[in-house]
Residue frames relative to the residue before (quaternion, step in Angstrom):
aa qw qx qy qz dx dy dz
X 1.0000 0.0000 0.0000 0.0000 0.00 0.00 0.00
X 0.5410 -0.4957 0.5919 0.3336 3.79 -0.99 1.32
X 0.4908 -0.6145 0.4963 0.3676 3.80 -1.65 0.63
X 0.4497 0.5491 -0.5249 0.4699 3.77 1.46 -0.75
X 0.7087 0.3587 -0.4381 0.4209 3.88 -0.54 -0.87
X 0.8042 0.3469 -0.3956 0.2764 3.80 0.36 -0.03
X 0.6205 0.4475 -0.4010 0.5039 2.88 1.46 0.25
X 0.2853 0.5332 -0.5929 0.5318 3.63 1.10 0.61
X 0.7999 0.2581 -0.2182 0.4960 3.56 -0.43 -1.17
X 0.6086 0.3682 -0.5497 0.4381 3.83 -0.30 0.08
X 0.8593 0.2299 -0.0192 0.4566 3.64 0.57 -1.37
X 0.2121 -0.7975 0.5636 0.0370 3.72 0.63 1.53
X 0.8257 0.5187 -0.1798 0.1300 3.23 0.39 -1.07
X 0.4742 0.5863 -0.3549 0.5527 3.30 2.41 0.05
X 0.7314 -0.5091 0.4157 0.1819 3.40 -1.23 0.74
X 0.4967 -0.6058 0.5357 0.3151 3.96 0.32 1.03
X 0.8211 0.4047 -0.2383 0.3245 3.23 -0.55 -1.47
X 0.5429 0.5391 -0.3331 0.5511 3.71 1.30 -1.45
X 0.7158 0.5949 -0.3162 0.1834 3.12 0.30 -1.28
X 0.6646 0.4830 -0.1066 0.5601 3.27 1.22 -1.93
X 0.5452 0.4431 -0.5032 0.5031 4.15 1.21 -0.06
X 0.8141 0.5193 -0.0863 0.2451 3.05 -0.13 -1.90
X 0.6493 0.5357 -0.3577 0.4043 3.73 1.25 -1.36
X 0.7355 0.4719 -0.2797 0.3977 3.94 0.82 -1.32
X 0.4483 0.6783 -0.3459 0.4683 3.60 1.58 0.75
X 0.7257 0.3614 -0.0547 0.5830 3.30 1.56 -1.44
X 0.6375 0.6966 -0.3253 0.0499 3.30 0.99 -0.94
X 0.5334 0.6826 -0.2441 0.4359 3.23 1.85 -1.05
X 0.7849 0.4808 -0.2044 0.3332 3.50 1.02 -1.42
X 0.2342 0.7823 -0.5364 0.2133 3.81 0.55 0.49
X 0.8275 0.3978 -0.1645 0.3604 2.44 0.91 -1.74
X 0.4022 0.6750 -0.3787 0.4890 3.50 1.47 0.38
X 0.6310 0.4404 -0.2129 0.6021 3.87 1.22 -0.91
X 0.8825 -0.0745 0.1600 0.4359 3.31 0.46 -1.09
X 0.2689 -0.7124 0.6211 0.1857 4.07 -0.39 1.16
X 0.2269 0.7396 -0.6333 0.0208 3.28 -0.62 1.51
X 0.5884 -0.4662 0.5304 0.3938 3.51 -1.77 -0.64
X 0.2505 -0.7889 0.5375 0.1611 3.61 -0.11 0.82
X 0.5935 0.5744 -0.2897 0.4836 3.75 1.81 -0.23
X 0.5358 0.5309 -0.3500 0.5555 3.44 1.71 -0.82
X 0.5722 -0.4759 0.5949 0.3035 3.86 -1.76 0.97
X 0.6891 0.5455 -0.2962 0.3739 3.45 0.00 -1.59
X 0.7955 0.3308 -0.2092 0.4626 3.51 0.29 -2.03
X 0.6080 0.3413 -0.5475 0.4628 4.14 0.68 -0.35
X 0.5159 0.5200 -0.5172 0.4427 3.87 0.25 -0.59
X 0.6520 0.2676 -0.4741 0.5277 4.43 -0.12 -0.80
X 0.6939 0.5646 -0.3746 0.2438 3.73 -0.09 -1.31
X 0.7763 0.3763 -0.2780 0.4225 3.50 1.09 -0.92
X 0.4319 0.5946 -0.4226 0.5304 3.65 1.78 0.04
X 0.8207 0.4073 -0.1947 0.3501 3.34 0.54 -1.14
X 0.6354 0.3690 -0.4167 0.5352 3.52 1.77 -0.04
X 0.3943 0.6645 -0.4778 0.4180 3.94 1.48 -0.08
X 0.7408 0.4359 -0.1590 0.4858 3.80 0.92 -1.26
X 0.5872 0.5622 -0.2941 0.5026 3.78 1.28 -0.23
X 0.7222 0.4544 -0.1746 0.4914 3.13 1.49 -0.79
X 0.6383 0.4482 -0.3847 0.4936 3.27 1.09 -0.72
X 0.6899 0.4611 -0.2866 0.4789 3.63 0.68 -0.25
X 0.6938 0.3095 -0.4287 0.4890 3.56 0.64 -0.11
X 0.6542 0.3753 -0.4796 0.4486 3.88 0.58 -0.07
X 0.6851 0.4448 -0.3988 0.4167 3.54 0.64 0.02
X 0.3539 -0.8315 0.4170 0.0977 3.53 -1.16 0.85
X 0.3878 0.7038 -0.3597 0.4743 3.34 2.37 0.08
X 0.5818 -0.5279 0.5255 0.3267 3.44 -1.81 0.42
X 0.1292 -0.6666 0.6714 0.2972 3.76 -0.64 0.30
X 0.2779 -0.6281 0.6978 -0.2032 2.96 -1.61 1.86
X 0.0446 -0.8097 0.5805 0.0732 3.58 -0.23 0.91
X 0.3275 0.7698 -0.5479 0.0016 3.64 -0.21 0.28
X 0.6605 -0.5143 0.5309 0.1315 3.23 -1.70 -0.40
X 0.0059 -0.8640 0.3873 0.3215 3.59 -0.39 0.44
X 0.4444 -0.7245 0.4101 0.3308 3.75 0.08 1.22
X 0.7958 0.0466 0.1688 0.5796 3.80 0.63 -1.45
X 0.0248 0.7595 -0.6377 -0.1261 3.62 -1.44 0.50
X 0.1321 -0.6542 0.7323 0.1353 3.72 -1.21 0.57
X 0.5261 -0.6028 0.5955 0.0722 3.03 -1.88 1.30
X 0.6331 0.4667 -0.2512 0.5642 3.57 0.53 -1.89
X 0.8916 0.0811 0.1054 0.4328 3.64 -1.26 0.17
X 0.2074 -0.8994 0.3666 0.1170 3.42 1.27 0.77
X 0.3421 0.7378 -0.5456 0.2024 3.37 -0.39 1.40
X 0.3269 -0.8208 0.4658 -0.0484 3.13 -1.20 1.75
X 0.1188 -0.8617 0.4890 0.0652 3.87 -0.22 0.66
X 0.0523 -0.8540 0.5155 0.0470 3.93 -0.24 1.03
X 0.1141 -0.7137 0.6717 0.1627 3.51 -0.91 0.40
X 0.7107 -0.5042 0.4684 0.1457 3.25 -1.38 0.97
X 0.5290 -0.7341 0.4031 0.1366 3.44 -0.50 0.95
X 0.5406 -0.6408 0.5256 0.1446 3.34 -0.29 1.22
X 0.0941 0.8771 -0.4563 0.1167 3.95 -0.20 1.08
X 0.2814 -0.7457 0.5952 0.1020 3.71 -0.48 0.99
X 0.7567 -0.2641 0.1099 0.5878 3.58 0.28 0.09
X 0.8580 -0.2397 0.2565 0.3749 3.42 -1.98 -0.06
X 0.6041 0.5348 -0.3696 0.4608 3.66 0.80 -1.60
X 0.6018 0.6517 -0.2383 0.3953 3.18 0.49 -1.39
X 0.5484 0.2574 -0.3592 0.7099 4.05 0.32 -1.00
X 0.8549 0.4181 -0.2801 0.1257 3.24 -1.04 -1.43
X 0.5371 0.5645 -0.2436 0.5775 3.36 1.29 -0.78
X 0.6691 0.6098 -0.2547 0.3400 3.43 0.41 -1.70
X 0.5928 0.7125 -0.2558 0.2750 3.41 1.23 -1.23
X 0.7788 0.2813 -0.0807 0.5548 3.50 1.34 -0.79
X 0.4907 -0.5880 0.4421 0.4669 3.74 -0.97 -0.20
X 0.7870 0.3474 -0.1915 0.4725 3.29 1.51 -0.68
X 0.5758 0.1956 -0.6637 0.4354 3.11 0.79 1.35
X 0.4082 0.6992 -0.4978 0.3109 3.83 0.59 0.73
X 0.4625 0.4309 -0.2212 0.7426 3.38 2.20 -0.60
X 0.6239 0.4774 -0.4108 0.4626 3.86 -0.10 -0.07
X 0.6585 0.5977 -0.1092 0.4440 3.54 1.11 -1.19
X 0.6688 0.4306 -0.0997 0.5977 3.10 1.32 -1.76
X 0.8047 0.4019 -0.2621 0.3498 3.72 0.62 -0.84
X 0.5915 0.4793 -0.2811 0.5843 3.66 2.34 -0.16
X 0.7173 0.3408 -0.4618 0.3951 3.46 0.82 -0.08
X 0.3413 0.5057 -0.6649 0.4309 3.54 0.88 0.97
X 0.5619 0.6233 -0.5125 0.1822 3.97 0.24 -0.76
X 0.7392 0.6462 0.0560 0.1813 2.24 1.48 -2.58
X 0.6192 0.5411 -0.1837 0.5385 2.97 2.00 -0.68
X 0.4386 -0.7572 0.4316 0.2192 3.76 1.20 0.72
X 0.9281 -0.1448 0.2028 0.2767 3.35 -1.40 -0.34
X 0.0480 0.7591 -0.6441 -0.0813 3.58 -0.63 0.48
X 0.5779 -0.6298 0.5064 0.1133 3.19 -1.55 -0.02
X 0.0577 0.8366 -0.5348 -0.1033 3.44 0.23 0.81
């Protein structure tokens, strides 16, 4: 199976058409984020978070702004955000999506070496 047809099926929920523009834009560059095994479960499972989050950012043309909402008012609607709390770059940039928050979550198992059983 082509990696586009798995990320159809992993990620029903993106538009076909977006998809079949936007995916043959990102598709090459994983391996620029991350040197996986496309044969390994684990390493196609980060790759397809991390091209899910490549896409969602290259068809979009907004700034990614993490923030927070601190407070909300109903009456006269008024919303206060506070800027996201960041540990480094990965962090903003990664942070930006849910699916590079799973990319994050599913590499800092790598990152944390060896255990002991």
């Amino acid at each position: 199976m082509a990696l586009i047809d798995d990320f159809k099926a992993r990620f029903p929920g993106f538009d076909v058409s977006e998809v079949d523009t936007y995916f043959p834009l990102i598709e090459g560059t994983y391996c620029c984020y991350y040197d996986g095994d496309l044969d390994d479960v684990c390493d196609k499972e980060i790759i397809l978070n991390l091209l899910a989050h490549l896409f969602v950012i290259e068809k979009t043309d907004s700034d990614f702004t993490v923030q927070n909402v601190t407070s909300e008012k109903v009456g006269d609607v008024s919303t206060t955000y506070q800027n996201k709390s960041i540990n480094n770059n990965d962090d903003s940039f990664f942070g930006s999506t849910k699916y590079g928050q799973k990319y994050l979550q599913l590499t800092s198992k790598i990152k944390a070496g060896a255990f002991f059983v």
